[in-house]
Structure formats: structure tokens, C-alpha cells
RODO-2510 file (C-alpha; in nm, 4 decimals, decimal comma):
residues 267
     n   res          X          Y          Z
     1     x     2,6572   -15,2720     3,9976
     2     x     2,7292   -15,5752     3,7857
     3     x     3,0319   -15,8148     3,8477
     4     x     3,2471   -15,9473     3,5919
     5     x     3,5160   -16,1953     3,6109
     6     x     3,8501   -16,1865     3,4340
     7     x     4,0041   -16,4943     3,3394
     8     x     4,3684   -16,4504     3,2535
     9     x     4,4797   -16,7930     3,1397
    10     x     4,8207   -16,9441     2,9991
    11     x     4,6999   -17,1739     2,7739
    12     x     4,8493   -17,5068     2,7239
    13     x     5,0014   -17,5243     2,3327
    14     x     4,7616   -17,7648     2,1526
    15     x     4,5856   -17,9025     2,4113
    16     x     4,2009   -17,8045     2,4230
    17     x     4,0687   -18,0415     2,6700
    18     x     4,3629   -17,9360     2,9654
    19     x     4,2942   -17,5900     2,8915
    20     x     3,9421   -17,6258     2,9598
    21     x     3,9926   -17,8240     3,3002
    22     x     4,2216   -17,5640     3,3812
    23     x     3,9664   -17,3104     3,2926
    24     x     3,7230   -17,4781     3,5255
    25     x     3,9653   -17,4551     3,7844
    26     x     4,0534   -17,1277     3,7862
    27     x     3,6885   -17,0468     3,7965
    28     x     3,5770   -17,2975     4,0851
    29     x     3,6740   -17,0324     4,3803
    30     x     3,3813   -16,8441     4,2596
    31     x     3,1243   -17,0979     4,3003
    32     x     2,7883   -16,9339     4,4431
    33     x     2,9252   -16,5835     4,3900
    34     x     2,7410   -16,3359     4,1981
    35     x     2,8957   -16,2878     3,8715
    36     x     2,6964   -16,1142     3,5697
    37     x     2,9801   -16,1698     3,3282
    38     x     3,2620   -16,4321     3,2828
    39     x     3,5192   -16,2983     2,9773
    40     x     3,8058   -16,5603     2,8257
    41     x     4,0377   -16,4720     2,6394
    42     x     4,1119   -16,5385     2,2553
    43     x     4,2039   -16,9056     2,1910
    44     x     4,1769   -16,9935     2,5263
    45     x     4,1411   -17,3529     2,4744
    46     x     4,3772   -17,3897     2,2083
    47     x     4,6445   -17,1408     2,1964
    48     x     4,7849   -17,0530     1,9045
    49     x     4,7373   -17,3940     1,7199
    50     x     4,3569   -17,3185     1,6611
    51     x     4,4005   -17,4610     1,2922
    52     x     4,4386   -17,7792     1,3816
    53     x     4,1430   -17,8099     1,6470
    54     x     3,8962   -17,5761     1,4655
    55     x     3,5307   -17,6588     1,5297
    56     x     3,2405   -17,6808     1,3573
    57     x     2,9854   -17,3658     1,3278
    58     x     2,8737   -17,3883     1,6248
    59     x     3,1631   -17,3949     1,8363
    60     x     3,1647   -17,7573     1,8644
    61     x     3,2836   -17,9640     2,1885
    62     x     3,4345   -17,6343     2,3658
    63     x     3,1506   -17,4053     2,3375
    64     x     2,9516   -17,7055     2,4704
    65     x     3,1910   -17,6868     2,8348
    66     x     3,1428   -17,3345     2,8344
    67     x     2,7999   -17,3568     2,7912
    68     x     2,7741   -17,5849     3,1171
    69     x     2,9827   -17,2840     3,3053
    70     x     2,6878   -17,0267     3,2253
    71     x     2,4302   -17,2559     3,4117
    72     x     2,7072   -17,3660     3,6978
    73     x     2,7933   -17,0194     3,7490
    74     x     2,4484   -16,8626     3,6789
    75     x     2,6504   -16,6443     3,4495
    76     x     2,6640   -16,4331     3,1486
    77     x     2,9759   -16,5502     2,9323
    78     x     3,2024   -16,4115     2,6272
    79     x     3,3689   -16,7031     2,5203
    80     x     3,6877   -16,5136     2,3704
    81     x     3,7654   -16,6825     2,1085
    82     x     3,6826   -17,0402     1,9344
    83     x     3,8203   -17,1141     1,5723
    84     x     3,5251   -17,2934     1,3948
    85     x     3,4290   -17,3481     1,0035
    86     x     3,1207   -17,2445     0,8881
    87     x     2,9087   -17,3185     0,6132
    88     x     3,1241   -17,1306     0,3588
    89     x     3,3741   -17,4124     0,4226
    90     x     3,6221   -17,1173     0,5827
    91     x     3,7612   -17,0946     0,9410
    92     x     3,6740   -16,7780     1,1603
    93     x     3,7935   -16,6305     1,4966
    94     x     3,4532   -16,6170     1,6424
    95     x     3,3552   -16,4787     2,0127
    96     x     3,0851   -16,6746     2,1766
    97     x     2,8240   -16,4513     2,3650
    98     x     2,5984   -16,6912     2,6137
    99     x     2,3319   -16,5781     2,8607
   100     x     2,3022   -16,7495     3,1756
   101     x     2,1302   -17,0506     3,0751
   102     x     2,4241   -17,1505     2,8476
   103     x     2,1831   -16,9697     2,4896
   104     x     2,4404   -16,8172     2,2243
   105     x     2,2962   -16,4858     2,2247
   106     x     2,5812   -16,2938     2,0005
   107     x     2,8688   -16,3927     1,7731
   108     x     3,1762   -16,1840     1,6539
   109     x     3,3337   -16,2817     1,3353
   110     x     3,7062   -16,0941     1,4213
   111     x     3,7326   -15,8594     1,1521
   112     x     4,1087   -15,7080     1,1645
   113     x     4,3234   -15,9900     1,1171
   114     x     4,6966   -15,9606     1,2471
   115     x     4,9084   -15,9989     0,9363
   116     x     5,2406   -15,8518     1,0270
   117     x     5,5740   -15,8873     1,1733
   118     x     5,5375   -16,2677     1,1002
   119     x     5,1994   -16,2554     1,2087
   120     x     4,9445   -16,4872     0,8971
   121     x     4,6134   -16,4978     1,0571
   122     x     4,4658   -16,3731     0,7623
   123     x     4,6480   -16,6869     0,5421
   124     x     4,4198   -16,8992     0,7766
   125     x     4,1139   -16,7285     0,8199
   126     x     3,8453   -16,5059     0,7226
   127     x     3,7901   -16,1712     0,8453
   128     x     3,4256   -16,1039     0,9563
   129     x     3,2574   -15,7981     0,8183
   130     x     3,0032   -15,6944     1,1180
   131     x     3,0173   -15,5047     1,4351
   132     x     2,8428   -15,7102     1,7291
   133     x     2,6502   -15,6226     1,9943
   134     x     2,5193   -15,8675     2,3182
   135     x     2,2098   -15,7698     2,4978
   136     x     2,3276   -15,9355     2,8169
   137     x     2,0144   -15,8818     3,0851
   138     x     2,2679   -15,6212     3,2695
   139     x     2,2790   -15,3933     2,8892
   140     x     2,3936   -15,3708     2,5572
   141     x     2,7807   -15,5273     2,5061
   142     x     3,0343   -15,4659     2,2438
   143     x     3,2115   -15,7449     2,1584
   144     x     3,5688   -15,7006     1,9641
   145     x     3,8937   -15,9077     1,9842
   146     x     4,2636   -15,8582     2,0088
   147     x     4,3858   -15,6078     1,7242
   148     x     4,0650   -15,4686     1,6661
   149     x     4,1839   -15,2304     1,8972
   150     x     4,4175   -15,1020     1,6869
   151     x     4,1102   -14,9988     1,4563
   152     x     3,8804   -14,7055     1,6148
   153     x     3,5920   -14,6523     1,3978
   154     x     3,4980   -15,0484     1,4835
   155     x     3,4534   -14,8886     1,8675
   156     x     3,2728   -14,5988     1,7704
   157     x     2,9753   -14,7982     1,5739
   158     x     2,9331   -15,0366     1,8859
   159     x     2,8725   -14,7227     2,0688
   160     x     2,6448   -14,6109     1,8117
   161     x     2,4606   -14,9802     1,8610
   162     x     2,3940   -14,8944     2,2674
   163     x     2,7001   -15,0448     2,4115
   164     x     2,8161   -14,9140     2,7519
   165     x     3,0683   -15,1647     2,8015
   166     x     3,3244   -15,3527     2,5446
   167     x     3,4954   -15,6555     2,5959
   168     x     3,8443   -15,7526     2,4231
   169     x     3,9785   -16,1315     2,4372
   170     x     4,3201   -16,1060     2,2892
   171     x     4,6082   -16,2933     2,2635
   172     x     4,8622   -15,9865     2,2621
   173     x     5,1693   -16,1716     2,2361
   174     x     5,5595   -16,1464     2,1480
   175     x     5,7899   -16,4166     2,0501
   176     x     5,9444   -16,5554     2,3882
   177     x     6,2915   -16,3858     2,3563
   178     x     6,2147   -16,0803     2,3066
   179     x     5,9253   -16,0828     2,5853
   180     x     6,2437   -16,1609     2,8278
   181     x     6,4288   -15,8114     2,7565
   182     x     6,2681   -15,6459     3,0891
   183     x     6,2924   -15,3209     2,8765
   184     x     6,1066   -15,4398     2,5727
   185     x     5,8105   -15,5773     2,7998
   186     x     5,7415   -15,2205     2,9677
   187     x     5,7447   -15,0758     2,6322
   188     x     5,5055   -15,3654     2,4851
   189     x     5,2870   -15,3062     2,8410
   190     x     5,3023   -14,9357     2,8253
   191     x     5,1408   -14,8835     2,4705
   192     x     4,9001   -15,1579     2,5800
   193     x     4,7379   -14,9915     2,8675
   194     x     4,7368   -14,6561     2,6408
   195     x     4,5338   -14,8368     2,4104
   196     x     4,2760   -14,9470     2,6273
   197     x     4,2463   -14,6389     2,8439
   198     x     4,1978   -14,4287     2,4777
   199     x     3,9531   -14,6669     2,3678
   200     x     3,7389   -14,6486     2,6872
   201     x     3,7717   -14,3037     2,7126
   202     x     3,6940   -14,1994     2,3308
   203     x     3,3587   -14,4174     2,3464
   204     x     3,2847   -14,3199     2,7137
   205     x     3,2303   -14,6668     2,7829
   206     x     3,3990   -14,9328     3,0265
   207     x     3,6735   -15,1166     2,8811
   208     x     3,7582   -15,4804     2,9231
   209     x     4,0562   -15,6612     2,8384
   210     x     4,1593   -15,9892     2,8733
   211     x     4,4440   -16,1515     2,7670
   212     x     4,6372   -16,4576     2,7577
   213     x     4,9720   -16,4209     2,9693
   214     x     5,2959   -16,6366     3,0223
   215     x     5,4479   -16,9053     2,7388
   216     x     5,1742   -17,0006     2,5270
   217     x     5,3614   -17,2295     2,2324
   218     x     5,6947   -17,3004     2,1451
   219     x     5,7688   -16,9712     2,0453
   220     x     5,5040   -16,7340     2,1781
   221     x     5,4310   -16,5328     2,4701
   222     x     5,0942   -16,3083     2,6123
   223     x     5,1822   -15,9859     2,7352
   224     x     4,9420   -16,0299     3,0203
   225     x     4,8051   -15,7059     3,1482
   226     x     4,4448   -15,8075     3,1408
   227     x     4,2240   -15,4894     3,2346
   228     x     3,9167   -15,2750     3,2819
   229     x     3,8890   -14,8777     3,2323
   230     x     3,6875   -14,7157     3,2993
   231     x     3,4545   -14,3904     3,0971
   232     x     3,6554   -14,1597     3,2205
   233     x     3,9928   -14,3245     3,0749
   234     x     4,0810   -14,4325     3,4423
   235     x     4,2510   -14,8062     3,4533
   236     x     4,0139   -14,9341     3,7853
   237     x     4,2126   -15,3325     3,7469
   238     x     4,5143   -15,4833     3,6188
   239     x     4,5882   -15,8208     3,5946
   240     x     4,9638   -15,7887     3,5863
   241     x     5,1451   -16,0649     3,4383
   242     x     5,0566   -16,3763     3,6427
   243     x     4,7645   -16,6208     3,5203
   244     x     4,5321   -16,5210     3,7401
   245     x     4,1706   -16,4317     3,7822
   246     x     3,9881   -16,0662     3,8915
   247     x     3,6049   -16,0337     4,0218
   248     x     3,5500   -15,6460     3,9098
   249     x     3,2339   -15,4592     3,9978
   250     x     3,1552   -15,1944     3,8196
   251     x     2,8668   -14,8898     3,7549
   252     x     2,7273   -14,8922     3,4233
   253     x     2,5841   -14,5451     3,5913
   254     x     2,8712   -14,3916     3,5332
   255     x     2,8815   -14,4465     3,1570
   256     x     2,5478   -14,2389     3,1678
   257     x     2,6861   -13,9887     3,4005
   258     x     3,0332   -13,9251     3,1936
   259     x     2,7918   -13,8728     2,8590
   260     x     2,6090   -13,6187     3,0523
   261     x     2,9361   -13,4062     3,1514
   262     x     3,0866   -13,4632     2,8120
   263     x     2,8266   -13,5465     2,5708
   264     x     3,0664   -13,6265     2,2467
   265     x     2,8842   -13,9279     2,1770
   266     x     2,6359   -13,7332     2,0070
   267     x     2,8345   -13,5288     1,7542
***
């Protein structure tokens, strides 16, 4: 069994160093538990102003206070999301993968950039162009983020690469107003958790989402619904819409087991 914590965070619009005291906060109930895996979600420490605080290529001054939570928490960490500019001069939506002792052992470039209904990530940064893989010391761990999801063939070569279990930071989100029709949000929440439970159960693979939740800027707001589903396309955690955080154990076992029974994965 390995446990992994879910942070579901309302970040603070523009403000990197609140967001990451709040961050330690939220994760200082869980001090000399076991945790194998801490996941944050997308622009946790900025929100969505992650122009104007990019960081340099290596993830600058907030990869350097999550690196101190790997150590404090003696655990594995996907750092959801950091904007940073690397070497090309270009900015890039880049998840963090750190072993225990704080190492960057993986980074994800976000390849599908969200440029519709309003959305311009892609007018401010650069879509990666490779499929990552951690090898945390629990297994192999796809890493994607956000609307990636909306792209299957990106989950069926991590499965190809050994993952059993995929993580998703996101920042799913809605402008404020419409967020508030009660109607609209089950809609928005319904096709979410669809999503996720395909995705897991297409790649026979856990599924982990996590996503900001609650205003996040002046004009923004995360769906919430931070998750994990399991092979068999069975939702074992919801986060529901409060900022909150979720200690999940699961049974990478039964990623073997459900590619026994159905063994698709090799057609």
C-alpha cells in the first residue's frame, strides 16, 4: 500500500509566498505520518498570474520550499505546476517530480495548452513535446496536467512507459459567475469525474486528480473535485469543493490484478 496526500488548495491571486505558508499549513497535520506521495495542484503558488512570478529553469525560490517539504515530510512530491523560463528564453508549465530527499527526479513540460473560450495559455507559453514518467521508489508515475486530459493518446504512451498510477494538477476553472449557477457547477463536476474515471479505467491505472477549488483571481474559480480512481474506473476519494486535504492509500496490486482480468494493455 502506498499513501498519497491530496492537497486541494485555493490559491491566493498573485501572491506566491502566502500560498506557500498556506501550503505548509495545510500539510503540518501530517507531520510524522507515512506519506509516499504529496501531489499540488497546477499554479499552486501563484494562481493564475504565473506570468508575472515565473521562475527561472529550475523552479527557482518555490521549488526550493517544496524541496524542504520532501525531507520534512520524508516524502515523494509532484509539485503541480511552477511557471519557469528556460534556456530557450520561453516560459513553460512545468511539473516538478522530487524524491524524498528534496532531488528533481522528473519534469513535465504541459503539452496541451488551453486556448479556448477566452482561455490564451498558449499566447504565454510553450507547449512541451514529451510524455514523462517518475520512477518514485513505490513505481513508475505518469505525470500530466490539467487539459491533458482532454487528450487520450498522451495517457496511453505513459502506460506504455510502465506507469501504474497518473497524477493530474489542474486548475479546472470557470469564470466566478457562472461557477455560482448551482446547475452549471453539477454539469461542470459531472463531466469532470467522467473524465477521470475513463482515463483510469482505459489505462487500467489509478487516477489522481488534484485541483485548485474556490475563488482563485478576480475573475476565476476551481471546480474543486480533486480525486483518485481507481483501475477498475471506480472513484475511491473526492475532495468535494472545500480546500481541503485527503491521505489516500491505495494498492498498486490491483493495477496488476485488473491487467490480468482484462489484459487490453497489450493490444
Amino acid at each position: 500500500m502506498i499513501n498519497v496526500l491530496i492537497v486541494q488548495i485555493q490559491s491566493i491571486y498573485s501572491n506566491p509566498y502566502e500560498n506557500l505558508n498556506k501550503l505548509e499549513n495545510m500539510l503540518s497535520p501530517y507531520k510524522g505520518k507515512k506519506i509516499d506521495l504529496i501531489v499540488i495542484p497546477e499554479f499552486f503558488a501563484t494562481s493564475t498570474d504565473y506570468v508575472n512570478h515565473a521562475q527561472d529553469e529550475n523552479g527557482g525560490y518555490i521549488l526550493e520550499r517544496i524541496k524542504t517539504l520532501c525531507t520534512s515530510y520524508n516524502s515523494n512530491i509532484v509539485a503541480g505546476s511552477i511557471v519557469r523560463r528556460k534556456s530557450d528564453n520561453r516560459l513553460y508549465n512545468t511539473a516538478f517530480a522530487l524524491d524524498r530527499k528534496g532531488n528533481v527526479i522528473a519534469e513535465y513540460d504541459k503539452i496541451h495548452l488551453y486556448n479556448y473560450f477566452g482561455g490564451a495559455e498558449g499566447s504565454k507559453t510553450t507547449p512541451g513535446s514529451k510524455a514523462v514518467c517518475a520512477d518514485f521508489d513505490f513505481g513508475k508515475t505518469g505525470i500530466a496536467i490539467c487539459f491533458d486530459i482532454r487528450f487520450p493518446v498522451l495517457f496511453h504512451e505513459l502506460l506504455k512507459q510502465g506507469a501504474k498510477l497518473i497524477v493530474l494538477p489542474t486548475a479546472w476553472i470557470f469564470p466566478t459567475e457562472l461557477l455560482c449557477n448551482e446547475e452549471f457547477f453539477k454539469e461542470k463536476e459531472e463531466i469532470w469525474q467522467n473524465m477521470a474515471k475513463v482515463r483510469a479505467f482505459d489505462n487500467e491505472v489509478f487516477f489522481i486528480v488534484c485541483n485548485q477549488t474556490g475563488v482563485i483571481s478576480p475573475v476565476l474559480s476551481g471546480l474543486g473535485n480533486s480525486m483518485v480512481t481507481s483501475p477498475y474506473g471506480k472513484m475511491i476519494a473526492n475532495l468535494g469543493r472545500d480546500e481541503c486535504t485527503k491521505l489516500v492509500s491505495i494498492d498498486l496490486n490491483e493495477v496488476d490484478i485488473s491487467r490480468k482480468e482484462f489484459p487490453v494493455h497489450t493490444l
